[in-house]
N, CA, C and O atoms as a GROMACS GRO file, in nm:
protein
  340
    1UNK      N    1  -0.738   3.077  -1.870
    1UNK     CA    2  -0.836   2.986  -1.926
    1UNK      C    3  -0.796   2.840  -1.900
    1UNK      O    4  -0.885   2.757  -1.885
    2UNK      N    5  -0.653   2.801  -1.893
    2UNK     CA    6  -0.592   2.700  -1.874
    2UNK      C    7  -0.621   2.660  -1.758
    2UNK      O    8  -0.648   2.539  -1.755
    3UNK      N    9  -0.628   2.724  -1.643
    3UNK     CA   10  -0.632   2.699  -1.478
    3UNK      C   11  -0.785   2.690  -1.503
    3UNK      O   12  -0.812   2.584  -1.447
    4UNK      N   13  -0.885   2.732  -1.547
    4UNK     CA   14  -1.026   2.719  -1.532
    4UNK      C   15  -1.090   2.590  -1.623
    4UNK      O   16  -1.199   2.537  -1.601
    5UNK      N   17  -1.012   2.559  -1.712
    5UNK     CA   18  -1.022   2.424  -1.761
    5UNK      C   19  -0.959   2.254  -1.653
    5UNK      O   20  -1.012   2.144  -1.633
    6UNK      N   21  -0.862   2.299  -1.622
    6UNK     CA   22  -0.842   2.207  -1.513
    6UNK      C   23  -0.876   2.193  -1.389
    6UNK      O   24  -0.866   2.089  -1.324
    7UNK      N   25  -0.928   2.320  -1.343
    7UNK     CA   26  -1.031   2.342  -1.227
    7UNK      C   27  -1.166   2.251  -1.230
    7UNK      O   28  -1.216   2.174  -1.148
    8UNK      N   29  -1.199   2.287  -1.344
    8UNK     CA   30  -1.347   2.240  -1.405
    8UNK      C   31  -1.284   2.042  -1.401
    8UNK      O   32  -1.343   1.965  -1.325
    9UNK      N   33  -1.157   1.986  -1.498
    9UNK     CA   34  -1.174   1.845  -1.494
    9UNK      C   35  -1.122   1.789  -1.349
    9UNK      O   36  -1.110   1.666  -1.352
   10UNK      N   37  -1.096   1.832  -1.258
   10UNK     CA   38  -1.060   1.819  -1.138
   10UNK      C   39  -1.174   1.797  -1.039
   10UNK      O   40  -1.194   1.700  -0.966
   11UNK      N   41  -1.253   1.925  -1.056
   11UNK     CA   42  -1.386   1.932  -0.985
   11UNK      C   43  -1.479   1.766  -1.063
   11UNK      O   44  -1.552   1.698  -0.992
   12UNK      N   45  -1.458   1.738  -1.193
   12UNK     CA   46  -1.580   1.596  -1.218
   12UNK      C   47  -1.454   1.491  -1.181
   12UNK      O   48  -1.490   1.406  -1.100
   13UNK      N   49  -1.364   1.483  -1.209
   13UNK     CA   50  -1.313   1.377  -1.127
   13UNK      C   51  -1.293   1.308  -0.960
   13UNK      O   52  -1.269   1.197  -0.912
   14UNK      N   53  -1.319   1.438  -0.911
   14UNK     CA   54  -1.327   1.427  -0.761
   14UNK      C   55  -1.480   1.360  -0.739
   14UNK      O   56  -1.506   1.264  -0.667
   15UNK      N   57  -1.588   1.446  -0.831
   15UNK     CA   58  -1.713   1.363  -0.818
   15UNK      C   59  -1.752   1.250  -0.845
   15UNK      O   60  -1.844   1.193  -0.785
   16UNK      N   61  -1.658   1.181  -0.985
   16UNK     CA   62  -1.682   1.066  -0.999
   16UNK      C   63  -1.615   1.003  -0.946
   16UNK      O   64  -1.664   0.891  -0.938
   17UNK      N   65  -1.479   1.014  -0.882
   17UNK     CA   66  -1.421   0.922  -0.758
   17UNK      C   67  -1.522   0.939  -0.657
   17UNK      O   68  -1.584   0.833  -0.643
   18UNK      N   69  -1.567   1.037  -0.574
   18UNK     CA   70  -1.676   0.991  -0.496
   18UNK      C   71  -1.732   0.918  -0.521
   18UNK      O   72  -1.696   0.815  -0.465
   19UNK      N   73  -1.858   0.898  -0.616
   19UNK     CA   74  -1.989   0.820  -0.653
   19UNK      C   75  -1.905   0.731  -0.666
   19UNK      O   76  -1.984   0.698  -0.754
   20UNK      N   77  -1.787   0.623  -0.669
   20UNK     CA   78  -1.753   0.518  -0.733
   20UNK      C   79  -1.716   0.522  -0.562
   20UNK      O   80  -1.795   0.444  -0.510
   21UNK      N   81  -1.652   0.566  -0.486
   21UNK     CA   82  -1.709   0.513  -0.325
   21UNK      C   83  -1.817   0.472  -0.302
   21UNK      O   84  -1.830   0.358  -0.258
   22UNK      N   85  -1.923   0.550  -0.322
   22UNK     CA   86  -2.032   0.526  -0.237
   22UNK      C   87  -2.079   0.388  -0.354
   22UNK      O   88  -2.114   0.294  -0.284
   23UNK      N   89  -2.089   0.355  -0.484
   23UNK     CA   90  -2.101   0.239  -0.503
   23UNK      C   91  -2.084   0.172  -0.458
   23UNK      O   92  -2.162   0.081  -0.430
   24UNK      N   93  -1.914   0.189  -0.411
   24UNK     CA   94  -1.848   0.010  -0.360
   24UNK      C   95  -1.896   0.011  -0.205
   24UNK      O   96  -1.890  -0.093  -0.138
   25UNK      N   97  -1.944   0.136  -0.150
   25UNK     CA   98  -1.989   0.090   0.051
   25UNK      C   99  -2.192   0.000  -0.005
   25UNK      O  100  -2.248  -0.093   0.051
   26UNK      N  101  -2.234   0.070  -0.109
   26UNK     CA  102  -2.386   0.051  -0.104
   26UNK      C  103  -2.313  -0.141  -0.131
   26UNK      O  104  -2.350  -0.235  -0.059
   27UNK      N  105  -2.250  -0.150  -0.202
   27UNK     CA  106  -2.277  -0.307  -0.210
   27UNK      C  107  -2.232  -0.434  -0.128
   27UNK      O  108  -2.119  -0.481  -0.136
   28UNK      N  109  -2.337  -0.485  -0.043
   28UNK     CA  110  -2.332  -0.583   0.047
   28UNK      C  111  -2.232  -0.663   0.045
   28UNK      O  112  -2.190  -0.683  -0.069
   29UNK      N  113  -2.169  -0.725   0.139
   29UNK     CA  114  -2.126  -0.894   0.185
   29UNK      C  115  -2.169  -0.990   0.130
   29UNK      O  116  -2.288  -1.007   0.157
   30UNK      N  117  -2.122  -1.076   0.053
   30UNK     CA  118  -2.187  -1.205   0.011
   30UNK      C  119  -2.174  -1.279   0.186
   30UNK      O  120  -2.082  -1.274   0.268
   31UNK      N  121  -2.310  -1.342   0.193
   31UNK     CA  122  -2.277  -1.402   0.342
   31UNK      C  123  -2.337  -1.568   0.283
   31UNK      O  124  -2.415  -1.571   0.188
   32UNK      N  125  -2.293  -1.685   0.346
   32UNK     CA  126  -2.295  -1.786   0.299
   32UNK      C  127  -2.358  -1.875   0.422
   32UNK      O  128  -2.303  -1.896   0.530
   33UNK      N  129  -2.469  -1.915   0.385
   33UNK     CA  130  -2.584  -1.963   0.442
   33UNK      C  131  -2.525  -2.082   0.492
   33UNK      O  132  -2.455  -2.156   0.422
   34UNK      N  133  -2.553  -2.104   0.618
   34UNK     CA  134  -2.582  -2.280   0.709
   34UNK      C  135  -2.703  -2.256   0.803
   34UNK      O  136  -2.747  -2.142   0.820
   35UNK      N  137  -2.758  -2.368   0.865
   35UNK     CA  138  -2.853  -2.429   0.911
   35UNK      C  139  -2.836  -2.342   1.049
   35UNK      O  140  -2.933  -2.352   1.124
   36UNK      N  141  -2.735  -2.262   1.094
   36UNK     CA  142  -2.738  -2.155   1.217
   36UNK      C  143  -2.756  -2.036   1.208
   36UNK      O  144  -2.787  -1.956   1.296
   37UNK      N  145  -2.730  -2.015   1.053
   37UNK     CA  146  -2.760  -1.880   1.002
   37UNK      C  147  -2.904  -1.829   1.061
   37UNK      O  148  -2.995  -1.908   1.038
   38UNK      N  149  -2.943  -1.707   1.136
   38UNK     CA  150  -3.013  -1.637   1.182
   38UNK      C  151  -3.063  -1.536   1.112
   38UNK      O  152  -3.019  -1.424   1.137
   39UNK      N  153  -3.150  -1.550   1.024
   39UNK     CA  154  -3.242  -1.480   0.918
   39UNK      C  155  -3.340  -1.383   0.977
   39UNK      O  156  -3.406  -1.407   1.078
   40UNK      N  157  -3.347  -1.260   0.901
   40UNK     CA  158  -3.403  -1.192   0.913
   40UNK      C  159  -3.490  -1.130   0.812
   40UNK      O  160  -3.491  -1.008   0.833
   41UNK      N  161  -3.554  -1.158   0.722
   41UNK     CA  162  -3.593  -1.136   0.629
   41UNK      C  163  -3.738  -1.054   0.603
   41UNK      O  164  -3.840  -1.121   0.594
   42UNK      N  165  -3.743  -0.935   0.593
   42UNK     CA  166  -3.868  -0.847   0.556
   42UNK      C  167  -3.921  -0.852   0.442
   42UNK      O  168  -4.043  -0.843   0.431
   43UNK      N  169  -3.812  -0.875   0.297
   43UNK     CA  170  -3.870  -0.806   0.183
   43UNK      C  171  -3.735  -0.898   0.091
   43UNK      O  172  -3.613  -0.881   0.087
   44UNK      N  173  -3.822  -0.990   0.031
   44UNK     CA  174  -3.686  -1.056  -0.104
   44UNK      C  175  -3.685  -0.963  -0.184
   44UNK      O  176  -3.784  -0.900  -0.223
   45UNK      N  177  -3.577  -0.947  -0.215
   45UNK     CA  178  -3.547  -0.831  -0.376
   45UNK      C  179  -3.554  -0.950  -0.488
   45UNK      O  180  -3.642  -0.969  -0.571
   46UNK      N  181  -3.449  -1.014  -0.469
   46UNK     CA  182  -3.438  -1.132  -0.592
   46UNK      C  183  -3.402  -1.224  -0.564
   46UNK      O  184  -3.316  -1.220  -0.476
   47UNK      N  185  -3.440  -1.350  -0.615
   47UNK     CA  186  -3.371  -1.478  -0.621
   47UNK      C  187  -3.291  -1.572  -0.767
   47UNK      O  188  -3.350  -1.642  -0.850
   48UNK      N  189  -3.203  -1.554  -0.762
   48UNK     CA  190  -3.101  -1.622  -0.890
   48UNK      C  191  -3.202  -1.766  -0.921
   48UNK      O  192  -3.260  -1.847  -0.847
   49UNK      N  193  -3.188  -1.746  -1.082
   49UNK     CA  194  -3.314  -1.866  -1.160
   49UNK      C  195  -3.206  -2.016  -1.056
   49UNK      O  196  -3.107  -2.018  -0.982
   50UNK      N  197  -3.284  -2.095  -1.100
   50UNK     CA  198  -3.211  -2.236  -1.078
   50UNK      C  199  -3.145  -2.322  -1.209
   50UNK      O  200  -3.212  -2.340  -1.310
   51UNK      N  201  -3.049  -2.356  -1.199
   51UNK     CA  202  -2.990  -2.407  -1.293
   51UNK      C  203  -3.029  -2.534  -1.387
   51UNK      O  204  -3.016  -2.641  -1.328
   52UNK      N  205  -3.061  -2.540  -1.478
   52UNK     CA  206  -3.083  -2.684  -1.525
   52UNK      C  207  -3.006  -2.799  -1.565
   52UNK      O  208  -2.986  -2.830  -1.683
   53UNK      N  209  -2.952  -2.875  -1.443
   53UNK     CA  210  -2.831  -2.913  -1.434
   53UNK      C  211  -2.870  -3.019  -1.299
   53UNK      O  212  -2.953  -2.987  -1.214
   54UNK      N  213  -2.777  -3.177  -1.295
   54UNK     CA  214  -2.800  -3.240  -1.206
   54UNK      C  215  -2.746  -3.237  -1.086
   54UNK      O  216  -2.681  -3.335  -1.049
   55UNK      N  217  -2.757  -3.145  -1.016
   55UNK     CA  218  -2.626  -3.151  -0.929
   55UNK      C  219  -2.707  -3.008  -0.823
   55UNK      O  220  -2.808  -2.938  -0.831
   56UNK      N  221  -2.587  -3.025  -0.728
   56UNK     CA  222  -2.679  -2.895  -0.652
   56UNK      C  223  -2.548  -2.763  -0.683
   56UNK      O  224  -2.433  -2.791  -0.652
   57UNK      N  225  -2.571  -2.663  -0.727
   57UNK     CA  226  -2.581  -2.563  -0.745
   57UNK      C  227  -2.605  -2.423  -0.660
   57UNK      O  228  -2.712  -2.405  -0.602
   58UNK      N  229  -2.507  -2.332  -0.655
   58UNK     CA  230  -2.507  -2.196  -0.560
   58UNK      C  231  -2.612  -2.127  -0.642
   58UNK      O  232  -2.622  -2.137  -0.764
   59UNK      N  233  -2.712  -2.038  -0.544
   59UNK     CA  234  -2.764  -1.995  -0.571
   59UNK      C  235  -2.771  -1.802  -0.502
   59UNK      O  236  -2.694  -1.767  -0.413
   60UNK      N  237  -2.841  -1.736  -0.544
   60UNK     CA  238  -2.818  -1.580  -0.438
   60UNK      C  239  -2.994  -1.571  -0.442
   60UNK      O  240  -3.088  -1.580  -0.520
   61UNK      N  241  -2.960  -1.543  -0.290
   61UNK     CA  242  -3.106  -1.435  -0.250
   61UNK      C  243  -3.080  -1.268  -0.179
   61UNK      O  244  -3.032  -1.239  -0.070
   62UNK      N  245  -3.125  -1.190  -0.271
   62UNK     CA  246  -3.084  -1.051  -0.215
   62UNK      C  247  -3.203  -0.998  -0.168
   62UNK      O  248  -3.298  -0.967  -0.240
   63UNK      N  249  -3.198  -0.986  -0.035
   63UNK     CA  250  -3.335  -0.925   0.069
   63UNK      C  251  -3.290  -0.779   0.162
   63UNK      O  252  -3.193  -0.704   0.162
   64UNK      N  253  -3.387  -0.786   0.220
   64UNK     CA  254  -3.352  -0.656   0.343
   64UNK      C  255  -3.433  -0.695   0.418
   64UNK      O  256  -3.539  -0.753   0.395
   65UNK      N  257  -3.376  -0.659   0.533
   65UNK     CA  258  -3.372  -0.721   0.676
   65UNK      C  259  -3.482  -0.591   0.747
   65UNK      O  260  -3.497  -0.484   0.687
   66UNK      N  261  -3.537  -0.613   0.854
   66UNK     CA  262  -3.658  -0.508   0.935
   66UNK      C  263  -3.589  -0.394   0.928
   66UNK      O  264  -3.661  -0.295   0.915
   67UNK      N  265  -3.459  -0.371   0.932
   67UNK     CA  266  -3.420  -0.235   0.948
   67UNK      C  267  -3.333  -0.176   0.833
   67UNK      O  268  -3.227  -0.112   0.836
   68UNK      N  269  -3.430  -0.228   0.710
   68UNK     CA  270  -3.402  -0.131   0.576
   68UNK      C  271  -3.228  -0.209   0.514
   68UNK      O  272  -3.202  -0.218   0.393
   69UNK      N  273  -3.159  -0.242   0.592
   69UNK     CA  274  -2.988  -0.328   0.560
   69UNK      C  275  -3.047  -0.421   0.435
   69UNK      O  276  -3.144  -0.496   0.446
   70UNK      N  277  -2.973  -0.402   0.321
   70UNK     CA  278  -3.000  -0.508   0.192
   70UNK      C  279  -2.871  -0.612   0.218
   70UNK      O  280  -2.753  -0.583   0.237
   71UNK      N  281  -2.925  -0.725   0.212
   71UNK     CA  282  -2.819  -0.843   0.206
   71UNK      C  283  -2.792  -0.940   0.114
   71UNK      O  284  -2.901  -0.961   0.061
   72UNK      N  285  -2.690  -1.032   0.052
   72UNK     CA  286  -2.702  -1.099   0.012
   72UNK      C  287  -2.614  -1.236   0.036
   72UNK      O  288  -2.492  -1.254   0.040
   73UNK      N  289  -2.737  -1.332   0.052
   73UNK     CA  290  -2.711  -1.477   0.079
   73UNK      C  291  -2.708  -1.578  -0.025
   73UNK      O  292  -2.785  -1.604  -0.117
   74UNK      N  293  -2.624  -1.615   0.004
   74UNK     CA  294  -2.563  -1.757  -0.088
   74UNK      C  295  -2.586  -1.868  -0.048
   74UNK      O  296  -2.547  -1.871   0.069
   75UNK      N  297  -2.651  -2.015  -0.094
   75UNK     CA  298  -2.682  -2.078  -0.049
   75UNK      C  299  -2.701  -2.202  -0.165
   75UNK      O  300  -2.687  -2.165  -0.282
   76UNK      N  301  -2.730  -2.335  -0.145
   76UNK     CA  302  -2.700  -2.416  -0.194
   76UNK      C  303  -2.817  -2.496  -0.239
   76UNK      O  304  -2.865  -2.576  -0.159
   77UNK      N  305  -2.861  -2.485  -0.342
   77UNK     CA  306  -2.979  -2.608  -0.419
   77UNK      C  307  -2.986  -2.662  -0.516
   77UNK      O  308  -2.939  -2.606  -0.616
   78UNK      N  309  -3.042  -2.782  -0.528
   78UNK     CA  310  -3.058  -2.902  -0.647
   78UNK      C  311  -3.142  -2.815  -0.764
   78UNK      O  312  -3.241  -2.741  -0.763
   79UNK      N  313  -3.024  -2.875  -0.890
   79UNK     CA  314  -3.085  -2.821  -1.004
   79UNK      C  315  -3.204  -2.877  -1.050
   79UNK      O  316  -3.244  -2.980  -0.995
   80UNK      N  317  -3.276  -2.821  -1.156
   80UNK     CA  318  -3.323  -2.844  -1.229
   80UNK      C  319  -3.379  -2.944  -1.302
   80UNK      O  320  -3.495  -2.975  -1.331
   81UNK      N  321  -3.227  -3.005  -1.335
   81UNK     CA  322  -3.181  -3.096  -1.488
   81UNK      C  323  -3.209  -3.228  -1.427
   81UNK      O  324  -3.177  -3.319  -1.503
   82UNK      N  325  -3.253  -3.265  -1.325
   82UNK     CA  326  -3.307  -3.409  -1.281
   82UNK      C  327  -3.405  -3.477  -1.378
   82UNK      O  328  -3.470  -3.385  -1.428
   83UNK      N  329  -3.450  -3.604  -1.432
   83UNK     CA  330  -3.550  -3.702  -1.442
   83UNK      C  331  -3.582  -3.791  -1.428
   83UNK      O  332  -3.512  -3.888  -1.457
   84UNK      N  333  -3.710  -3.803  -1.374
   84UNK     CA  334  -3.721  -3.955  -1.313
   84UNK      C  335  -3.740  -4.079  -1.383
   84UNK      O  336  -3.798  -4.182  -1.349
   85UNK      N  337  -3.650  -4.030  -1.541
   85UNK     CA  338  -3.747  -4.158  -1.621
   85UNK      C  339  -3.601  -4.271  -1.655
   85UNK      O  340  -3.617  -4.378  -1.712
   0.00000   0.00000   0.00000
């Protein structure tokens, strides 16, 4: 009964070490945007809010590219928190 109990926590640990692979391959490269960067963009998933704050600020856009690849780009814009008064 002893060997069929550790059989059994052996067998879900091997599975949840798997699935905790294939988590860490499904999640992309942060890749960090310049003006040569060569975009490919089919489909935005999300874009990170903008900060309300004076200053420019990192931001993420997570898309997928024509051939299904999800990416995510980092890139740089002016907050929010500006006024012109």
């Amino acid at each position: 009964m002893k060997r069929l109990i550790a059989l059994a926590l052996m067998g879900i640990s091997t599975l949840a070490a798997a699935d905790e692979v294939h988590v860490a391959q499904a999640q992309p490269v942060v890749e960090h945007y310049t003006y040569a960067t060569d975009l490919d963009v089919a489909k935005v998933i999300s874009v990170t809010p903008t900060a309300d704050v004076c200053e420019v600020v990192p931001a993420q856009m997570i898309y997928e590219d024509h051939q299904g690849q999800r990416h995510i780009l980092e890139y740089r814009i002016m907050g929010n928190g500006c006024s012109n008064g």
